[in-house]
mmCIF file of the N, C-alpha and C atoms, coordinates in Angstrom:
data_MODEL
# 
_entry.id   MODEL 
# 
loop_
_atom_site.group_PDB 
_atom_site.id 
_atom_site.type_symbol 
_atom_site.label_atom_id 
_atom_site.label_alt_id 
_atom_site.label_comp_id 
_atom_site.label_asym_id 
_atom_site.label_entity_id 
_atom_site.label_seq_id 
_atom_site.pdbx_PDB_ins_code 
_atom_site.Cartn_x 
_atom_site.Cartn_y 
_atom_site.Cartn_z 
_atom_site.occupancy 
_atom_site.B_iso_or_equiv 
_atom_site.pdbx_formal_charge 
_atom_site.auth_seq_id 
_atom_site.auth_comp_id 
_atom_site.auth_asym_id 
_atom_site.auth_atom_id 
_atom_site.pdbx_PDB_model_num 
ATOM 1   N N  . UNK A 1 1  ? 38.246 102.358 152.700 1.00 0.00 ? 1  UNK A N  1 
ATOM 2   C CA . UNK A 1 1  ? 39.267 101.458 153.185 1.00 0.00 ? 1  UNK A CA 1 
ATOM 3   C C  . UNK A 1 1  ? 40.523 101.669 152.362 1.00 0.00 ? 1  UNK A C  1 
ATOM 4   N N  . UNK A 1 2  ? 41.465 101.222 152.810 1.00 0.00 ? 2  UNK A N  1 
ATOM 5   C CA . UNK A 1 2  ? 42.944 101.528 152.231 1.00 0.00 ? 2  UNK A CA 1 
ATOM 6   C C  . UNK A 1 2  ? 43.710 100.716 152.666 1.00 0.00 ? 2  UNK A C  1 
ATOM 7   N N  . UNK A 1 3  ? 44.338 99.690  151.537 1.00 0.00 ? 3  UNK A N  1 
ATOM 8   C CA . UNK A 1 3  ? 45.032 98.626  151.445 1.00 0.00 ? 3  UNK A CA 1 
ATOM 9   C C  . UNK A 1 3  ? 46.443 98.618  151.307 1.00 0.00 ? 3  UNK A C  1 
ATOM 10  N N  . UNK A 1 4  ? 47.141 98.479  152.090 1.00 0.00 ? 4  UNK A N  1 
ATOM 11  C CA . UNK A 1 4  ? 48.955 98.388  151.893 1.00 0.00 ? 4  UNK A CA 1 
ATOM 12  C C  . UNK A 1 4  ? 49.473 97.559  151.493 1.00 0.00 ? 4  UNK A C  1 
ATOM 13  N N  . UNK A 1 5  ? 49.610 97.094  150.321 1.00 0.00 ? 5  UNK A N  1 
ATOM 14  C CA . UNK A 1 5  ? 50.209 95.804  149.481 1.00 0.00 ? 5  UNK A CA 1 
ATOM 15  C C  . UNK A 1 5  ? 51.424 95.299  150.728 1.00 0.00 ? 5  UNK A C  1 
ATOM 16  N N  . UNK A 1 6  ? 52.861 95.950  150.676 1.00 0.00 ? 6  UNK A N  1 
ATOM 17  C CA . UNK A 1 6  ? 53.804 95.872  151.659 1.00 0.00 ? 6  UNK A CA 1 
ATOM 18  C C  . UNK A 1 6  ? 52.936 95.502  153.295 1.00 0.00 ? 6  UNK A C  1 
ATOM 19  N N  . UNK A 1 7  ? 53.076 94.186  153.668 1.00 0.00 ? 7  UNK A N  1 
ATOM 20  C CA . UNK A 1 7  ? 52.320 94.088  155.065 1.00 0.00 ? 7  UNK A CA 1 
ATOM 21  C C  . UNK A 1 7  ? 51.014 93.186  155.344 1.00 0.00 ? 7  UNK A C  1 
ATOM 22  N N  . UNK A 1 8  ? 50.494 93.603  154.335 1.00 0.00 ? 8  UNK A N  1 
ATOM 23  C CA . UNK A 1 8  ? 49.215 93.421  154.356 1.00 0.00 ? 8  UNK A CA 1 
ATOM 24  C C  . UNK A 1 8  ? 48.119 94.293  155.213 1.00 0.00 ? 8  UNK A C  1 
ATOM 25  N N  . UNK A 1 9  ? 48.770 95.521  155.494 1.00 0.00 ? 9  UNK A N  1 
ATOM 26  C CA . UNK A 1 9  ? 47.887 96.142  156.417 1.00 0.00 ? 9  UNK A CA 1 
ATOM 27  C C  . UNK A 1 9  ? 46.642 96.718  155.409 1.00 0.00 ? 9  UNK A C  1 
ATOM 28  N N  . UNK A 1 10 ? 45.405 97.007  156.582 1.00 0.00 ? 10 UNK A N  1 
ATOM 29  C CA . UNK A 1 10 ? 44.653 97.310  156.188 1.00 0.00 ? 10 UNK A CA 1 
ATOM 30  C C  . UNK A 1 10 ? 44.292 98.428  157.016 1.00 0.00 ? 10 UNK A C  1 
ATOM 31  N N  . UNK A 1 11 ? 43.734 99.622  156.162 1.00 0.00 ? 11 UNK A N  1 
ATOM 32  C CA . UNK A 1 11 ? 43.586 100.968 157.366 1.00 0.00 ? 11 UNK A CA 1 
ATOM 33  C C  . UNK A 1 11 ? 41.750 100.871 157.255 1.00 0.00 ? 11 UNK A C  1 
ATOM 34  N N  . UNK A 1 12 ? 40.790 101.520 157.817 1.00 0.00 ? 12 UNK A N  1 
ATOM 35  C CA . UNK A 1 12 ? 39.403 102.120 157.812 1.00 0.00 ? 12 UNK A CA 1 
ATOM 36  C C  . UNK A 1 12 ? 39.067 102.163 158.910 1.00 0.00 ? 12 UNK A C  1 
ATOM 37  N N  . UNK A 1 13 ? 38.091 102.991 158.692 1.00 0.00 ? 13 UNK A N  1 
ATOM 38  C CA . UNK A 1 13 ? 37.218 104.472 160.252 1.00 0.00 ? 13 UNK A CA 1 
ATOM 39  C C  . UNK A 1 13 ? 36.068 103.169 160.288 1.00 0.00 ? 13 UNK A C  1 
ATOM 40  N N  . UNK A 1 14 ? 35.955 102.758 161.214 1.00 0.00 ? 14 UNK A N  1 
ATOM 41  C CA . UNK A 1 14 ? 34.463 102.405 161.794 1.00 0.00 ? 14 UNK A CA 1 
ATOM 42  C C  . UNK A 1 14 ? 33.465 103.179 162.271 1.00 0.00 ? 14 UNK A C  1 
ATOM 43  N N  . UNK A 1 15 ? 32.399 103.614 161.751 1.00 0.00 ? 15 UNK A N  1 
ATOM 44  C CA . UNK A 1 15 ? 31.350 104.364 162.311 1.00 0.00 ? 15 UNK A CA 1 
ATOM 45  C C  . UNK A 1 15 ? 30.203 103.845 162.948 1.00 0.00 ? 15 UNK A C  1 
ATOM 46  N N  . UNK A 1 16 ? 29.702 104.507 164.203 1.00 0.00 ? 16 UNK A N  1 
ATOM 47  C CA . UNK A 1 16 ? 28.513 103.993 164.961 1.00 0.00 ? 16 UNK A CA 1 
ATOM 48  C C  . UNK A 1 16 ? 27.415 104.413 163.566 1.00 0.00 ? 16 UNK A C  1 
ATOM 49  N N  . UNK A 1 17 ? 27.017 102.979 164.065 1.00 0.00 ? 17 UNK A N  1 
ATOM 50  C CA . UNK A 1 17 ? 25.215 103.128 163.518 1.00 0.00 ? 17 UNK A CA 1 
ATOM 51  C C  . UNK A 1 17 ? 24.297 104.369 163.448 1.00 0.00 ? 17 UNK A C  1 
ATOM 52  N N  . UNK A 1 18 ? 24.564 105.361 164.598 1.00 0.00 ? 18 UNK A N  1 
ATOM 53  C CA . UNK A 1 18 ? 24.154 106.775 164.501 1.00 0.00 ? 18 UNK A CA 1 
ATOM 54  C C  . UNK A 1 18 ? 25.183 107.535 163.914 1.00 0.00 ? 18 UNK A C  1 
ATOM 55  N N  . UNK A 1 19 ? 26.083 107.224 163.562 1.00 0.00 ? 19 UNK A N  1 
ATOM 56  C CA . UNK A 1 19 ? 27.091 108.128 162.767 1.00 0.00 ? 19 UNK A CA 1 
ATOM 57  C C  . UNK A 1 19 ? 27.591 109.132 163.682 1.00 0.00 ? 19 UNK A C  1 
ATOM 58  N N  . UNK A 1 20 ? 27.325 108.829 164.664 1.00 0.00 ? 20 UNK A N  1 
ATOM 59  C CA . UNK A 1 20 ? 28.057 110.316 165.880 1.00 0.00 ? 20 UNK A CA 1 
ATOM 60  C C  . UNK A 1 20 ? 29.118 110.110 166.303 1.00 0.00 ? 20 UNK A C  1 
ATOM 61  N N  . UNK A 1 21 ? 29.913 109.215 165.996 1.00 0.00 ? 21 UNK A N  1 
ATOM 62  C CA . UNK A 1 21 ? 31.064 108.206 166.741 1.00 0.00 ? 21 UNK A CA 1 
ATOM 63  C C  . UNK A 1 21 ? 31.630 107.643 165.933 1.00 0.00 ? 21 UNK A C  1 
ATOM 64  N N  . UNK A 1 22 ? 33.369 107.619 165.692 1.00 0.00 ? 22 UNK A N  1 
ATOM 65  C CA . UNK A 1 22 ? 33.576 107.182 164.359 1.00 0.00 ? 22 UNK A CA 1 
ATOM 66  C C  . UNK A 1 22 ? 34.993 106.504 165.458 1.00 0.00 ? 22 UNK A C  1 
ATOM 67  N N  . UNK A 1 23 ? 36.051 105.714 164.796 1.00 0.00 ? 23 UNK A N  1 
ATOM 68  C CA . UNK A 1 23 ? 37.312 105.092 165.603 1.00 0.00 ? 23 UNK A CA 1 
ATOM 69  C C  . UNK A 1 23 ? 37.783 104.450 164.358 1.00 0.00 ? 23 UNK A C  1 
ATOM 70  N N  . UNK A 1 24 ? 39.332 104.909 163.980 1.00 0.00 ? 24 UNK A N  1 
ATOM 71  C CA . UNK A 1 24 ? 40.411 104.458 163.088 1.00 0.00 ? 24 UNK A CA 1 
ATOM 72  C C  . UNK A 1 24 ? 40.863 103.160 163.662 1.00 0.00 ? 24 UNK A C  1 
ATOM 73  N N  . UNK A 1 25 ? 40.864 101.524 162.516 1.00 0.00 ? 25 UNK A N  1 
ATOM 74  C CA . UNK A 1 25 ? 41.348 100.697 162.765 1.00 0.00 ? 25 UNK A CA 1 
ATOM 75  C C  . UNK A 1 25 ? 42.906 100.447 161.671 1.00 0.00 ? 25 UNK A C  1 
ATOM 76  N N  . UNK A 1 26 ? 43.779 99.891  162.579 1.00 0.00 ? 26 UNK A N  1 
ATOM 77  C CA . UNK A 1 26 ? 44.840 98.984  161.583 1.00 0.00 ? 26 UNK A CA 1 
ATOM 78  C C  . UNK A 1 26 ? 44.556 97.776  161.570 1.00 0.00 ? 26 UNK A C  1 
ATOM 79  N N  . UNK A 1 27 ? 44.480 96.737  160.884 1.00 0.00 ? 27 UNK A N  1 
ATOM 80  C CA . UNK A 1 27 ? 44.310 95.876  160.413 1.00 0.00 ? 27 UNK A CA 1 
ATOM 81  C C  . UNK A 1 27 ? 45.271 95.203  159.940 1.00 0.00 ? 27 UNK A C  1 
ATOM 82  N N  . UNK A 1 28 ? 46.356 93.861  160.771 1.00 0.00 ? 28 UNK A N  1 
ATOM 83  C CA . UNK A 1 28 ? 47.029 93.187  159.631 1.00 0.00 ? 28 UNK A CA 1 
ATOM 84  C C  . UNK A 1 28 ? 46.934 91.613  159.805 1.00 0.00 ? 28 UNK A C  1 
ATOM 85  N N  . UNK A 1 29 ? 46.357 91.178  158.386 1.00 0.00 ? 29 UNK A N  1 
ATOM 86  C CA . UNK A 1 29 ? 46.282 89.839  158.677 1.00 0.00 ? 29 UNK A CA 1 
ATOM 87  C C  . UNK A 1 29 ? 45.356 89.448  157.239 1.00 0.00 ? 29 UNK A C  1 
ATOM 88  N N  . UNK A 1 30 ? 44.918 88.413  157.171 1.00 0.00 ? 30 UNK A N  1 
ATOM 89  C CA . UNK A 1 30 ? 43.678 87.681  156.188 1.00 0.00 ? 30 UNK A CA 1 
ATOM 90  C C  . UNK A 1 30 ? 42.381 88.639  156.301 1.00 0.00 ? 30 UNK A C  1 
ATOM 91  N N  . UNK A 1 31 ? 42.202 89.310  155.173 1.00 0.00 ? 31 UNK A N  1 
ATOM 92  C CA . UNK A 1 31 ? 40.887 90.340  155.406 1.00 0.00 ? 31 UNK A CA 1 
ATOM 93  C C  . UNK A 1 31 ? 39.694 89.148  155.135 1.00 0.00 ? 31 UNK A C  1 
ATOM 94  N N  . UNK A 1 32 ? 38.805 89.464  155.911 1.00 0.00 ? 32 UNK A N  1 
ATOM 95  C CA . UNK A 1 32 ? 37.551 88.233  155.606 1.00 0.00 ? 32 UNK A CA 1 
ATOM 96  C C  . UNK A 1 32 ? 36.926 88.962  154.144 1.00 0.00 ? 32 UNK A C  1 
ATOM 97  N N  . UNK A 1 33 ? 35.871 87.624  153.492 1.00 0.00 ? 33 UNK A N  1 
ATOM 98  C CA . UNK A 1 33 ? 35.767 88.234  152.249 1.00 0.00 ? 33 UNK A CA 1 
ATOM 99  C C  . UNK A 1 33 ? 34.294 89.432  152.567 1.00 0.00 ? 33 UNK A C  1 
ATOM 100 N N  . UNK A 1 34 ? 33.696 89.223  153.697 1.00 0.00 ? 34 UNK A N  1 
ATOM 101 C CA . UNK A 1 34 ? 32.315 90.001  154.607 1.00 0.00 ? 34 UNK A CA 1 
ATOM 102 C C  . UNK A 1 34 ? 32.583 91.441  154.454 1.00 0.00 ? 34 UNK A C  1 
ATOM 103 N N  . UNK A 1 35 ? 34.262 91.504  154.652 1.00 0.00 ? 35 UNK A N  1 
ATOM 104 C CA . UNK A 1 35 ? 34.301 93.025  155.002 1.00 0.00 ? 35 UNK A CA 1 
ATOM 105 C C  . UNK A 1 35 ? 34.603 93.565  153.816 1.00 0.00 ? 35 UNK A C  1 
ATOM 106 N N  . UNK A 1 36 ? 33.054 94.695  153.824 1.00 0.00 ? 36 UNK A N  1 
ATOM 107 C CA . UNK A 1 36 ? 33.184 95.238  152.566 1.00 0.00 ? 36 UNK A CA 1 
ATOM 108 C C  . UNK A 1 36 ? 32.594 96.776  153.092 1.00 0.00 ? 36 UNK A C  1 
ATOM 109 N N  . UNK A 1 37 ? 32.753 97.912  152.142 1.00 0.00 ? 37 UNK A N  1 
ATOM 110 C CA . UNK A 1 37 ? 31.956 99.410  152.784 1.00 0.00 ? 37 UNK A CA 1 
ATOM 111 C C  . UNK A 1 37 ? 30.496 99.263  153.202 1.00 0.00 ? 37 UNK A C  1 
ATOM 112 N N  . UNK A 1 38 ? 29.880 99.124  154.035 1.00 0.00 ? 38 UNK A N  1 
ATOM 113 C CA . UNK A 1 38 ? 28.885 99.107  154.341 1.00 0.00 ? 38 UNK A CA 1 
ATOM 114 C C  . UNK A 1 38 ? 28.128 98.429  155.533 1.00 0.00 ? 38 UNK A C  1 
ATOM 115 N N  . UNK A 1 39 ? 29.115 97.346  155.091 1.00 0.00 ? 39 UNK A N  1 
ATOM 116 C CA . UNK A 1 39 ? 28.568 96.177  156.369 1.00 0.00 ? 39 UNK A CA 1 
ATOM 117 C C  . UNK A 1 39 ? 29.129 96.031  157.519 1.00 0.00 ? 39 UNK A C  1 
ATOM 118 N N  . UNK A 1 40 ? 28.309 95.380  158.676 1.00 0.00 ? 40 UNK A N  1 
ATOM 119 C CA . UNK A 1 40 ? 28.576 95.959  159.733 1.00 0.00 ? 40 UNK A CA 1 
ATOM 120 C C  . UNK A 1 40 ? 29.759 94.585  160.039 1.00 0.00 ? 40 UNK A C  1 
ATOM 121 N N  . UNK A 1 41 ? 30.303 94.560  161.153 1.00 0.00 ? 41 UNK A N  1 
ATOM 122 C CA . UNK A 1 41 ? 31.834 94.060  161.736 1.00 0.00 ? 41 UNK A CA 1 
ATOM 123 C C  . UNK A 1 41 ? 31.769 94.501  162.931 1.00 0.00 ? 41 UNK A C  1 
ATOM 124 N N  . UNK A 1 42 ? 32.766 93.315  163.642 1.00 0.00 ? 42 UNK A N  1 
ATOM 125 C CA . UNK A 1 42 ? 32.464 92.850  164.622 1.00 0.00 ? 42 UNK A CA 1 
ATOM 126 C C  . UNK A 1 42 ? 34.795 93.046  165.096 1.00 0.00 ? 42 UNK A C  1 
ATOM 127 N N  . UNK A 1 43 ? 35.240 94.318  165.578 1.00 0.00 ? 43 UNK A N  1 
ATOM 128 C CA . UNK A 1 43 ? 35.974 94.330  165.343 1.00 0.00 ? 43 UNK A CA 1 
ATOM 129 C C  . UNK A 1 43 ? 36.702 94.371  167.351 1.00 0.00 ? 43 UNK A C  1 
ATOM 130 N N  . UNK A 1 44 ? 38.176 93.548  167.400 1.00 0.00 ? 44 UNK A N  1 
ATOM 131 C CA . UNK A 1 44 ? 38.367 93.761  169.049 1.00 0.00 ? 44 UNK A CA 1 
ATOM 132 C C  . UNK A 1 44 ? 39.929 93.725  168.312 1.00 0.00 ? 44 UNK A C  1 
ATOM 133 N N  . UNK A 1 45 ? 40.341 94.451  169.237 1.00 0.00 ? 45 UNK A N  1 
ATOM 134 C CA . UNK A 1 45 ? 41.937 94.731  169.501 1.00 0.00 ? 45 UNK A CA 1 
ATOM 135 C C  . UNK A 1 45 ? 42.182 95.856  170.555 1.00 0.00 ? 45 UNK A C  1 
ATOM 136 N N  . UNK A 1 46 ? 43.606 96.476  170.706 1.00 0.00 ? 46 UNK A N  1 
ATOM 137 C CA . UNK A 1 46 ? 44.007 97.464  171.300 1.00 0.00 ? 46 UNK A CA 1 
ATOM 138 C C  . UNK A 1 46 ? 43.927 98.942  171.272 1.00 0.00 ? 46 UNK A C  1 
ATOM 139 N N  . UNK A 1 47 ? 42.771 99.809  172.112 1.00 0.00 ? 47 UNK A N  1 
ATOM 140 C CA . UNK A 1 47 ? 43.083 101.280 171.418 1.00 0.00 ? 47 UNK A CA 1 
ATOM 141 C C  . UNK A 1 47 ? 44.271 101.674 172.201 1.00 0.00 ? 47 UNK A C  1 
ATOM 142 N N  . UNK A 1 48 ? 45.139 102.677 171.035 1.00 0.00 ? 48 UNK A N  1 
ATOM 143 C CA . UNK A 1 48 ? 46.560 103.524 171.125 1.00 0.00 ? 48 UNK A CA 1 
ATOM 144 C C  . UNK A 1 48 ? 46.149 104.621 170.551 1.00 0.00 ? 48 UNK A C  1 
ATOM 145 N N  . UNK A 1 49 ? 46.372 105.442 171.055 1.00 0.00 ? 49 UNK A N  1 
ATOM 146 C CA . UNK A 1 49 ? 46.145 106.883 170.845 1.00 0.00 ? 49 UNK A CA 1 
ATOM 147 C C  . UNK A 1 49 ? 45.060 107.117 169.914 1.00 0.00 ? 49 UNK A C  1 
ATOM 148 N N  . UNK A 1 50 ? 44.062 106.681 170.035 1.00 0.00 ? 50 UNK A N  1 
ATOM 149 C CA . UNK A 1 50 ? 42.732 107.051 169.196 1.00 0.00 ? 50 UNK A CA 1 
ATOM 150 C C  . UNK A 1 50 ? 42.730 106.101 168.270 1.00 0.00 ? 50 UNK A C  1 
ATOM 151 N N  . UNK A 1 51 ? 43.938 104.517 168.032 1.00 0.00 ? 51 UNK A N  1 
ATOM 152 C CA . UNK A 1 51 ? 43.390 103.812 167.037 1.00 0.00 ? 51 UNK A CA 1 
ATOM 153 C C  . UNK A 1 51 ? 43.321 102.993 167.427 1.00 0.00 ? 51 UNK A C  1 
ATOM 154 N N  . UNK A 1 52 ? 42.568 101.545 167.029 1.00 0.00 ? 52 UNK A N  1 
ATOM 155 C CA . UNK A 1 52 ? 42.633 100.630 167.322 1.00 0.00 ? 52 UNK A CA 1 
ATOM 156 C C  . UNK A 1 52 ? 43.463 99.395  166.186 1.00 0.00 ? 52 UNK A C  1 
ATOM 157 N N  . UNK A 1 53 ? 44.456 98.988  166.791 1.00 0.00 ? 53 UNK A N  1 
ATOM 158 C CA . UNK A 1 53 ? 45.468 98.504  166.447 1.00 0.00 ? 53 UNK A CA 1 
ATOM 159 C C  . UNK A 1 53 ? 45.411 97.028  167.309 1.00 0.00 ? 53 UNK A C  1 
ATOM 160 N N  . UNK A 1 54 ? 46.568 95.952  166.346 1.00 0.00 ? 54 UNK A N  1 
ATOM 161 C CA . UNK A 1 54 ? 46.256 94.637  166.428 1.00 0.00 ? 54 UNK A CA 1 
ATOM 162 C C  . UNK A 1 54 ? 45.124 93.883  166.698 1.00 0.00 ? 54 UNK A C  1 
ATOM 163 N N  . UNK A 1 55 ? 43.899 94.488  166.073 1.00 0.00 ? 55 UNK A N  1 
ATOM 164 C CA . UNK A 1 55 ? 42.961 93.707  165.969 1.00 0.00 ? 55 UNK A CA 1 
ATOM 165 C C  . UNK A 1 55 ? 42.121 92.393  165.043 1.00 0.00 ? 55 UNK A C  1 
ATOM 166 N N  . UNK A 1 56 ? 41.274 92.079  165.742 1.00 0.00 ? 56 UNK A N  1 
ATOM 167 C CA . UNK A 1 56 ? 40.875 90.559  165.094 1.00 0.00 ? 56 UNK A CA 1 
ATOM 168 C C  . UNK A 1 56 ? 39.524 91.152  164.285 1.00 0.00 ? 56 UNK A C  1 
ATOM 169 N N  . UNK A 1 57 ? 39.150 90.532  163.334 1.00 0.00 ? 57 UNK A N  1 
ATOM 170 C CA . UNK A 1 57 ? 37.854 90.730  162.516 1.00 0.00 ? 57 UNK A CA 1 
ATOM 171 C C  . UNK A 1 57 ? 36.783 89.733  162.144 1.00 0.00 ? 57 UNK A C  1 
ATOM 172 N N  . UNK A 1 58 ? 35.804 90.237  162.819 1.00 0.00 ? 58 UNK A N  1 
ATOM 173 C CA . UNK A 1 58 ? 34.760 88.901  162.647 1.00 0.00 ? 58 UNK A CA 1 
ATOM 174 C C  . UNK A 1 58 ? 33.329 89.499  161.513 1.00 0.00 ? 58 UNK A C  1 
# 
């Protein structure tokens, strides 16, 4: 994961459970304290050109 002080954005790759399938999120907002490397997330917003952008995090 990779944190942008300026913004608060937050960048990281989500990977399928089989690891065959991976999708770049942006992230800007209150990071929950859940999301950490490993654990799974529950992520919805807009895909744009292969990322998914303005999304919510559960």
């Amino acid at each position: 994961m990779e944190q942008e002080s300026a913004g608060g954005i937050l960048k990281f790759t989500l990977i399928d459970v089989d690891g065959a399938e991976s999708l770049p999120v942006v992230y800007q907002g209150v990071v929950p304290d859940t999301l950490k490397v490993g654990n799974e997330v529950v992520v919805e917003g807009y895909l744009n050109s292969e990322v998914l952008s303005r999304s919510i995090l559960w």
